[in-house]
BAZA-820073 format. One line per field, with one value per residue (C-alpha): y, z, x. Coordinates in nm, 3 decimals, decimal comma. Layout:
N
y: Y_...;
z: Z_...;
x: X_...;
//
This chain:
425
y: 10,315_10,146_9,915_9,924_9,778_10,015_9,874_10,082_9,868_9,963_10,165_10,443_10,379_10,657_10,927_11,201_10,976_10,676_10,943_11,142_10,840_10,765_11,098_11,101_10,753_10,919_11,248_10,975_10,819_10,483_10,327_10,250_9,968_9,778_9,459_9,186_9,394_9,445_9,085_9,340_9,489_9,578_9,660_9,633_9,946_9,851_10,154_10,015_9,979_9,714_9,469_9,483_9,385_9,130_8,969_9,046_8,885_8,509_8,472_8,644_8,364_8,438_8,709_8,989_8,985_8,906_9,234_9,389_9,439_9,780_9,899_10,218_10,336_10,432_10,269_9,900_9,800_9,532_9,230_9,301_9,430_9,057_8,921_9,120_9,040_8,702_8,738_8,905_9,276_9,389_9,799_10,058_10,395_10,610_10,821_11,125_11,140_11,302_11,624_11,758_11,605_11,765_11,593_11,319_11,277_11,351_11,130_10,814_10,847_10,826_10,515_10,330_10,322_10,215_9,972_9,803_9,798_9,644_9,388_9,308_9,275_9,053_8,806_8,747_8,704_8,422_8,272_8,233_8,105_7,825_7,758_7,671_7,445_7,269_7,241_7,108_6,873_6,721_6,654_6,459_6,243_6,204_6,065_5,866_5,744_5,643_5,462_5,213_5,132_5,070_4,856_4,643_4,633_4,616_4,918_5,151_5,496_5,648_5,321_5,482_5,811_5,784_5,542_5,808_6,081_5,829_5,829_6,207_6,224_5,986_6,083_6,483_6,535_6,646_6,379_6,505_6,447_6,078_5,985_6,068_5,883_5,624_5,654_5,667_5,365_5,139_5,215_5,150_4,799_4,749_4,832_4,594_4,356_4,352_4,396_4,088_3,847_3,959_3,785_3,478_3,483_3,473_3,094_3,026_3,099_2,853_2,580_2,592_2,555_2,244_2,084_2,171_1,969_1,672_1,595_1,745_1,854_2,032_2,141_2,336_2,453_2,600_2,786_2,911_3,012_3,237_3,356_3,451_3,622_3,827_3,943_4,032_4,320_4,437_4,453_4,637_4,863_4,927_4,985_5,267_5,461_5,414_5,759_5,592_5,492_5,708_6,041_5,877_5,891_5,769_5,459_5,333_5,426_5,260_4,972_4,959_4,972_4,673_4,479_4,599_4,496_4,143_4,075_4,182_3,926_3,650_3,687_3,605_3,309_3,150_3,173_2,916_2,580_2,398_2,191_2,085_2,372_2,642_2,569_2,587_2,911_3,040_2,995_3,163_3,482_3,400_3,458_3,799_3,912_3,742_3,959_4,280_4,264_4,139_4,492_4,678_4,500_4,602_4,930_4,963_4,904_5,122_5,414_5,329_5,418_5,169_4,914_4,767_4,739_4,441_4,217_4,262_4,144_3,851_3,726_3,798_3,630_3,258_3,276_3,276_3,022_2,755_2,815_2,823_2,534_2,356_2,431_2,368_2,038_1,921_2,073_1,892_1,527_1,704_1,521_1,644_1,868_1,622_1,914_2,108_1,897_1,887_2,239_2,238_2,269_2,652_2,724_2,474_2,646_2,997_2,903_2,728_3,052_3,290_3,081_3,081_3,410_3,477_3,247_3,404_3,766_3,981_4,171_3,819_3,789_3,460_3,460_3,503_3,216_3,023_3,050_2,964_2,655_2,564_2,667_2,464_2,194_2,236_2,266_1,914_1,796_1,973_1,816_1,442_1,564_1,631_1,312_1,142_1,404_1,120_0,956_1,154_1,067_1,292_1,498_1,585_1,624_1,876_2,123_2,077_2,176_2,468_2,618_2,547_2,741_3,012_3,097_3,061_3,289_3,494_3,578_3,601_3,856_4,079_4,009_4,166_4,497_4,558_4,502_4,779_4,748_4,840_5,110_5,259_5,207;
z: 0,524_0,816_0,775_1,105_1,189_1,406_1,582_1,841_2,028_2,118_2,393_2,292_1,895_1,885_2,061_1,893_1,998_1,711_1,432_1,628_1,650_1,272_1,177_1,408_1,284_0,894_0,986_1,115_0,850_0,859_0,597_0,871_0,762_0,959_1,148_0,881_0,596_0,605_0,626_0,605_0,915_1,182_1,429_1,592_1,782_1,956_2,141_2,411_2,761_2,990_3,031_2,667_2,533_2,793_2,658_2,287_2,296_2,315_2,006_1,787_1,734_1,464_1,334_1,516_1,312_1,434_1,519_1,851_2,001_2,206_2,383_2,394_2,624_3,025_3,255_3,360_3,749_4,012_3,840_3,496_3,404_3,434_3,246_2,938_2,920_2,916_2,607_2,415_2,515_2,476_2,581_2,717_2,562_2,799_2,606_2,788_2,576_2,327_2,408_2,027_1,682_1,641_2,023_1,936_1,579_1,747_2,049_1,815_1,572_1,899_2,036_1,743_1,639_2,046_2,051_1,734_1,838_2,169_1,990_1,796_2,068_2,223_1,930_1,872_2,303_2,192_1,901_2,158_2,378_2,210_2,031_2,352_2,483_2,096_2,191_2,510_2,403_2,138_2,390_2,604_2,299_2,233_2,559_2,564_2,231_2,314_2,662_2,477_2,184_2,477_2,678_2,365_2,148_2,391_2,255_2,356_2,383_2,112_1,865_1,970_1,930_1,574_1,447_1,558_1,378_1,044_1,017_1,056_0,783_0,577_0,611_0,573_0,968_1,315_1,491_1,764_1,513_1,438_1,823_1,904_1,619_1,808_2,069_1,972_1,781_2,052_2,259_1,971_1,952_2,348_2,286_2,029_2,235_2,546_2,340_2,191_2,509_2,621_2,257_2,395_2,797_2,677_2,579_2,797_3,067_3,009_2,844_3,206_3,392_3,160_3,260_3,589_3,533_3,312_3,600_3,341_3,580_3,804_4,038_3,822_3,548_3,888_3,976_3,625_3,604_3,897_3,728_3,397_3,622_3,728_3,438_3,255_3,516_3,533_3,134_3,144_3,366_3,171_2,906_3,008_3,121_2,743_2,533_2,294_2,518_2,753_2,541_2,200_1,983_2,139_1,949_2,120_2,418_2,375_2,240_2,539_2,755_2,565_2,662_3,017_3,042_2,823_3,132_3,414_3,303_3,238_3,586_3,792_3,621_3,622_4,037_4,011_4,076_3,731_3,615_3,244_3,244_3,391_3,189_2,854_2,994_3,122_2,708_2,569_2,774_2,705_2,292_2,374_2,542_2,240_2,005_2,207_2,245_1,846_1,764_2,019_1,859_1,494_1,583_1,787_1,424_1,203_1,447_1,481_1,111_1,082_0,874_1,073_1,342_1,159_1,231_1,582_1,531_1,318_1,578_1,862_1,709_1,693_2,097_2,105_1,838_2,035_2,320_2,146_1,994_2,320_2,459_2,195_2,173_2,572_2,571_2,248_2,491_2,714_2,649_2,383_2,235_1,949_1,718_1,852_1,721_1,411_1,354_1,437_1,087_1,020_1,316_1,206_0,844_0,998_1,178_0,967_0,679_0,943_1,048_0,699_0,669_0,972_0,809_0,449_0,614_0,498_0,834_1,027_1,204_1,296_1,657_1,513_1,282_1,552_1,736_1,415_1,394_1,724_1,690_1,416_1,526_1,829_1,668_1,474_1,863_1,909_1,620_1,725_2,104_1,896_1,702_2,024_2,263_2,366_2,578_2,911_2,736_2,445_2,642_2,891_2,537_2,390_2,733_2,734_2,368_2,335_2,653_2,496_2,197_2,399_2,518_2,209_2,028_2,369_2,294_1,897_1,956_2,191_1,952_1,653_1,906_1,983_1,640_1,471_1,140_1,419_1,611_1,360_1,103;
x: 4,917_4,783_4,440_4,251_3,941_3,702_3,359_3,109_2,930_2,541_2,598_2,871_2,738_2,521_2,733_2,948_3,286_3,286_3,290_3,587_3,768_3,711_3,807_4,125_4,245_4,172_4,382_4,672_4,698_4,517_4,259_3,963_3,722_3,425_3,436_3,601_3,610_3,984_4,162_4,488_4,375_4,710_4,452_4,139_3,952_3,654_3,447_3,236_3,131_3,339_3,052_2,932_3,244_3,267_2,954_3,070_3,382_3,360_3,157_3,354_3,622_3,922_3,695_3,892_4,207_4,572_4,694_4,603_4,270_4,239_3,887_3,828_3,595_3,545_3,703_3,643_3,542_3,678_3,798_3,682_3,990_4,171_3,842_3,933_4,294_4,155_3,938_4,209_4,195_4,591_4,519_4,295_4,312_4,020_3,771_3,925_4,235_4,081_3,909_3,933_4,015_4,339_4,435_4,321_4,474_4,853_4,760_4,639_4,948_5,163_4,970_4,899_5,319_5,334_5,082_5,202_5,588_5,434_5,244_5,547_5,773_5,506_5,529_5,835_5,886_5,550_5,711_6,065_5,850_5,720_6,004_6,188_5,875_5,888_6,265_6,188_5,904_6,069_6,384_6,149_5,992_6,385_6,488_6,180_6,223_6,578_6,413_6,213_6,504_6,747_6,484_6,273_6,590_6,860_7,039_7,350_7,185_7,433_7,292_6,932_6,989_7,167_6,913_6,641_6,817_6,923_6,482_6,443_6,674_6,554_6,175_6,280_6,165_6,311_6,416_6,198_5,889_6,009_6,089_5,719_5,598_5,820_5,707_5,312_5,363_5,474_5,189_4,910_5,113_5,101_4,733_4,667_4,870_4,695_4,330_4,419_4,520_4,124_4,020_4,285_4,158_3,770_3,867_4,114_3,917_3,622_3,855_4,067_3,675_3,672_3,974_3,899_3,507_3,732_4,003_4,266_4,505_4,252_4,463_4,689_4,358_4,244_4,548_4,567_4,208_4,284_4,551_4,368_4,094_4,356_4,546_4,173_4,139_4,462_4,456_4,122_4,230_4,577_4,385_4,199_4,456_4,685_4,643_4,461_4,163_4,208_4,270_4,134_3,824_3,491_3,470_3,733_3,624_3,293_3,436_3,668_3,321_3,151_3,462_3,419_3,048_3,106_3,339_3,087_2,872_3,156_3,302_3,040_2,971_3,323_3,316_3,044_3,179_3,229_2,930_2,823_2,548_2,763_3,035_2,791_2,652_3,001_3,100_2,784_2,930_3,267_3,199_3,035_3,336_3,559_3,364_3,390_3,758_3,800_3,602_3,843_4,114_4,044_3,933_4,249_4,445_4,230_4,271_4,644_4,692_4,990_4,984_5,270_4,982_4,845_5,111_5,071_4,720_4,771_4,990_4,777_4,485_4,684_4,683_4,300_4,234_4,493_4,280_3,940_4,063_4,123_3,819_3,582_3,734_3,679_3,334_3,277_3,295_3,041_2,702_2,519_2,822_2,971_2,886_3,137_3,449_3,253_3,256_3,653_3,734_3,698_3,883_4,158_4,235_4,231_4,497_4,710_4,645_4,724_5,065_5,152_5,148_5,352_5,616_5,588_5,634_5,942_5,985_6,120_6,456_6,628_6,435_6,126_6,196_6,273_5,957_5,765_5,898_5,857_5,490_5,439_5,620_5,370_5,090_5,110_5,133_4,836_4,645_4,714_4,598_4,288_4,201_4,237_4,051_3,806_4,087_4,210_4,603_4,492_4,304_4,640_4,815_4,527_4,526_4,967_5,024_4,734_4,931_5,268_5,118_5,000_5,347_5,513_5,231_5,259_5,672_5,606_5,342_5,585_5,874_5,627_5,538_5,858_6,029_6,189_5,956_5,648_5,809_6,000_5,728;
//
């Protein structure tokens, strides 16, 4: 026995037609209940006048059943007719097809089996239908999956593809599932990436303006100053327009904005030509934007939901303390700023604990390796440039090794986002 659902709406409710239509759905064998009474329910019959059921419609969410909804009533005008196949409305059976009970019980039997072998055919044409666009979908995650194996890991595209499908089968999933995970994964890494070289250009920026003020290799600090202007904007704007930020949750968005501002107030500063009280002031807004892009950074790897992600960050972190490091110690033989190289020693251990862990990590290859012990064969040139910062020798040696460090750190961190333990993670 059929279960439908039958509503009159206020303007038809208190005429002779909803109990005809209740008796004639009765006499053809259907169970009739009220509006969400009958979670059963094939069908939904709703008696009302084209406007009203316009205005009825959106509120009434899921509540409506998954079987067809038909109105019953007179006849709809202009374009209301495409306004209720939007909302939902599948058929129109006119109030005129039933001019008795016995009529009308012979002419719902008839359109009830015909609206329900519609509805069905309708379904299964839906459920083709988006199979086909899954198929589709996950063909394009595939081939873009396949993209970035063959581009970060220097792949053949049959190595790609069967590595894809050896993690579907390992994790129980379609290989379209894992290539978008793939896929997803690498750009929360290029995220985390390029939020972390903001952390890195914050110091670089003002410890190039103090080579520039300390004659240590001005011409070049200049050039590279320029340089780190430059990639700042083109990172904020990348960063906007990722999924994450640009698609993602609004604390990253407002984090990404904090960042955004931070800078607004940095950049002005650093056109100024260098002096001792510009440079101070250019650092003071330098830290602000170092802590806006450390809390895009982390929230970038909570919202990432990889714990792969961290490594990423770890790395990225070592590039701003070399050139935090760097600055803090040429502003420290600014008058007055002795403190500075003082207060070195925090900054000194959370380096060295970080590159310990990098080098006591399981997920290292042989090129990896590599660059860890050139950075830390480069970073006990970097500590001697530092006991003898006071002299322009050490200071040349200080600004050379916490750049040498930055490009080592720079290829270690791509090496980590582009590793098969993060992308495949």
């Amino acid at each position: 026995m059929l279960s439908i659902q039958l509503l009159s709406l206020s303007a038809l409710a208190d005429t002779p037609w909803p109990e005809r239509i209740h008796t004639a759905l009765t006499r053809a064998g259907a169970r009739v209940h009220g509006l969400g009474a009958a979670p059963d329910a094939v069908c939904t019959l709703v008696l009302a006048q084209a406007d009203e059921l316009l205005s009825w419609l959106p509120a009434q969410g899921g509540a409506l059943g998954a079987g067809p909804l038909v109105w019953v009533g007179p006849a709809a005008a202009g374009t209301a007719w495409e306004a209720l196949v939007a909302q939902g409305v599948s058929s129109w059976w006119p109030l005129a097809s039933w001019p008795d009970e016995v009529a009308a019980t012979v002419w719902l039997t008839e359109a009830l089996a015909f609206e329900l072998a519609r509805w069905r055919q309708q379904q299964t044409l839906h459920r083709q239908l988006h199979q086909l666009r899954t198929q589709m979908d996950e063909r394009k995650w595939v081939d873009r999956a396949k993209g970035l194996l063959m581009s970060t890991r220097g792949m053949a595209e049959d190595d790609a593809f069967r590595l894809l499908r050896s993690a579907a089968m390992h994790a129980n999933l379609r290989v379209g599932e894992v290539s978008r995970s793939v896929v997803e994964a690498s750009v929360w890494a290029e995220a985390i990436n390029r939020s972390g070289q903001l952390r890195m250009l914050s110091q670089r920026l003002v410890k190039l303006a103090a080579q520039r003020l300390l004659g240590v290799d001005a011409r070049r600090a200049r050039t590279l100053q320029h340089q780190a202007r430059l990639r700042v904007e083109d990172n904020l704007a990348h960063l906007a327009a990722l999924p994450p930020l640009a698609q993602g949750p609004q604390a990253l968005t407002e984090a990404l904005a904090c960042v955004t501002r931070a800078w607004a107030v940095l950049g002005p500063v650093l056109e100024q030509r260098p002096g001792p009280l510009t440079l101070l002031e250019a650092d003071q807004h330098a830290e602000a934007l170092l802590q806006a892009a450390e809390a895009l950074t982390d929230a970038l790897e909570l919202h990432g939901a990889r714990r792969s992600l961290h490594i990423v960050n770890l790395c990225g972190r070592q590039r701003m303390r070399v050139q935090r490091l760097a600055k803090d110690a040429l502003l420290a033989t600014l008058p007055d700023q002795l403190a500075r190289a003082q207060a070195l020693g925090p900054l000194l251990d959370a380096f060295e604990a970080a590159l310990l862990e990098l080098e006591r990590a399981p997920l290292s290859t042989p090129d990896t390796r590599g660059l860890l012990a050139e950075a830390r064969d480069e970073w006990l040139r970097l500590l001697r440039g530092l006991r003898t910062a006071e002299a322009s020798e050490g200071r040349a040696a200080l600004a050379g090794s916490s750049d040498a460090l930055l490009g080592l750190f720079e290829r270690l961190t791509e090496a980590y986002e582009h590793s098969l333990h993060v992308i495949m993670a």
